[in-house]
C-alpha positions in Angstrom: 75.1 190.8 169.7 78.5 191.4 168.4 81.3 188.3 168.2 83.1 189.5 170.7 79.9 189.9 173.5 79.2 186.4 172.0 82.2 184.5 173.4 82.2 186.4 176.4 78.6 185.3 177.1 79.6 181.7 175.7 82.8 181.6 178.1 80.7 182.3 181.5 78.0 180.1 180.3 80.6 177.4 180.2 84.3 178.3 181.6 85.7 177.1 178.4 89.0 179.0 176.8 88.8 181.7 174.4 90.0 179.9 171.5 87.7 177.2 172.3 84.5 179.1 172.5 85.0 181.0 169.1 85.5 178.1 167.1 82.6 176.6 168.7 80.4 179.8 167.8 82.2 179.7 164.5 80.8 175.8 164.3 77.7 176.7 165.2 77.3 179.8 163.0 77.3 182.2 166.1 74.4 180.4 167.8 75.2 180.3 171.6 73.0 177.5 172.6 74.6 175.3 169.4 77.9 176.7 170.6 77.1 175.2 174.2 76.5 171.8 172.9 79.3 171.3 170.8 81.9 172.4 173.7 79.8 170.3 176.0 80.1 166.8 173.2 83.7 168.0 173.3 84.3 168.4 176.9 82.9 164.7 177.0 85.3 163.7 174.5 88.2 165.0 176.0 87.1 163.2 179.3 86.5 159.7 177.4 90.5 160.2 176.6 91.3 161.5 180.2 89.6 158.2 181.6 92.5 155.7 181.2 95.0 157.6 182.8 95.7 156.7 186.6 93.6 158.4 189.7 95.3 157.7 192.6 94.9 160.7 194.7 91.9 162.2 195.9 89.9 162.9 198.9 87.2 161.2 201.2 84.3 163.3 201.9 82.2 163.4 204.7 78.6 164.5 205.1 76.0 164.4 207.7 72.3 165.3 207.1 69.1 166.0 209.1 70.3 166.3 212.5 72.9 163.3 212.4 70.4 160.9 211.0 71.9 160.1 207.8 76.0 160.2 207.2 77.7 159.8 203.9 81.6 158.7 203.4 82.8 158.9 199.6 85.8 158.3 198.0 86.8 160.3 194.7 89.6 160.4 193.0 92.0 162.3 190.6 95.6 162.3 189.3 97.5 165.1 191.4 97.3 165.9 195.1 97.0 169.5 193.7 93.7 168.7 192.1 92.6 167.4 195.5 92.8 170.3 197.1 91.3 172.5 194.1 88.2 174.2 195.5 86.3 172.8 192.4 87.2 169.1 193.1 86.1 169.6 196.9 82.9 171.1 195.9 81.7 167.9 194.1 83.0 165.8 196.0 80.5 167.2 198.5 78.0 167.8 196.4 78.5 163.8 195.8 78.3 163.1 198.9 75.1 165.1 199.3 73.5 163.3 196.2 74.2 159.8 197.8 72.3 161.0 201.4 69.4 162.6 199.7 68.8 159.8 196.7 70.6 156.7 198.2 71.8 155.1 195.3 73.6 151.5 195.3 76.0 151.5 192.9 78.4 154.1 191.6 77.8 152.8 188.4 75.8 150.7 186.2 79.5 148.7 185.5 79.2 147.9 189.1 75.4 145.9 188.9 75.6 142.5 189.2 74.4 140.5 186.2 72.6 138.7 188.3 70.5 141.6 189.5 70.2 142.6 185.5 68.6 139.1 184.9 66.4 139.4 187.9 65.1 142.7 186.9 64.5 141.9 183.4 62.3 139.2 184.6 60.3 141.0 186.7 59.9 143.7 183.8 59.6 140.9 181.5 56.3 139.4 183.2 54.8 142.7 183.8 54.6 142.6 179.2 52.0 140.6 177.8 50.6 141.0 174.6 53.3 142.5 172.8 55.8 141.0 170.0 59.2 140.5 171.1 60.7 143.1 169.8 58.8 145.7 171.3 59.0 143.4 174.6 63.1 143.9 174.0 62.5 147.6 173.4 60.4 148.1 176.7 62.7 145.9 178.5 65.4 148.2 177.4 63.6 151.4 178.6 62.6 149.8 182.1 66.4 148.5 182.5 67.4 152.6 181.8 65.1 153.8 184.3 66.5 150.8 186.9 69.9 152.4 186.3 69.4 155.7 187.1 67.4 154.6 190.3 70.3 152.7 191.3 73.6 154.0 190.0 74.7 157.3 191.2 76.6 158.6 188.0 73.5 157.8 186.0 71.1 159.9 188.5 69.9 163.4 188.2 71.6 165.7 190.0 69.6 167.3 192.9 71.2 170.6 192.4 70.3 170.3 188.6 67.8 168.2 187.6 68.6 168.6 183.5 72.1 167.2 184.1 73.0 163.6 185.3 75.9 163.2 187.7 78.2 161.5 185.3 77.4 164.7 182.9 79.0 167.2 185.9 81.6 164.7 186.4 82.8 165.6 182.9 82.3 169.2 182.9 84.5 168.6 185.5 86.8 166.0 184.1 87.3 168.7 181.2 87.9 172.4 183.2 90.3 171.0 185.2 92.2 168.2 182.7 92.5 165.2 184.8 90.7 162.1 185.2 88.7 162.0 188.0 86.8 158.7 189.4 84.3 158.0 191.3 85.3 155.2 193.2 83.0 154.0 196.3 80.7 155.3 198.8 78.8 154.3 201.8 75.6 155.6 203.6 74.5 154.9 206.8 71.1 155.9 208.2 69.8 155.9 211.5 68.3 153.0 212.2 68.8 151.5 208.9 70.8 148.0 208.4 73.7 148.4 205.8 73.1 146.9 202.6 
């Protein structure tokens, strides 16, 4: 494959700039799947700086599943009204919203745990160990606590659509093709019969 077929192929794979996805096959020595990483680490980067600045537009989406049994209302945000109404932004915003009926997470984040359920689960974990030393306890305690989080935290869960890639992964694939900060900020779920947690 010539360069030029080679940042083509790199650019659909990824809907990153020219510029950018030759420097990246450059980096890599012309190997697209290398290439794909390294604008990926960057596109997080670039989101990591995007993250302070202000989100106070956005939208509030609205999903129902399964026959009216199960409705979701989500907030998300971004900086510009004209970012709210970019196709892109809508479509995960209801792919969000879909996420939170089908894996009914608790938190948006693992920032938003309470310590106090940290503690509690690290107890529990901690006298399911016996046996070990303690730093192999702390090491499985650490594992157990990761797997809690992306039970419970909805930008630390797979995504349904794409189980390789966590939601806080599209978030900044997103964050980074359309250059503004974009938060998640709250969501409820309500479920037929259910009582709200």
């Amino acid at each position: 494959m010539d360069q030029i077929e080679a940042v083509k192929e790199l650019r659909f794979k990824t809907s990153a700039g020219m510029v950018e996805c030759r420097e990246a096959l450059k980096e890599s020595g012309w190997d697209i799947e290398k290439a794909v990483d390294i604008l990926r680490k960057k596109g997080a980067a670039k989101a990591a700086k995007k993250a302070s600045r202000s989100a106070g537009e956005g939208l509030v989406e609205a999903y129902i599943h399964t026959g009216g049994k199960i409705g979701v209302l989500i907030e998300v945000n971004c900086e510009t009204d004209f970012v709210a109404r970019n196709e892109d932004f809508k479509v995960f915003a209801r792919d969000l919203a879909m996420q939170v009926a089908a894996v009914n997470p608790i938190y948006v984040s693992r920032e938003n745990v309470p310590a106090a359920d940290i503690e509690r689960e690290k107890e529990v974990y901690r006298s399911q160990i016996t046996g070990k030393p303690e730093n192999v306890v702390e090491k499985i305690l650490d594992g157990k606590l990761e797997k809690y989080f992306q039970d419970v935290c909805l930008l630390d869960q797979s995504f349904v659509k794409d189980p390789d890639k966590r939601i806080k992964d599209i978030l900044a694939e997103l964050v980074s093709k359309i250059g503004e900060n974009i938060v998640v900020r709250r969501f409820t779920r309500y479920a037929l019969g259910e009582m709200s947690k």
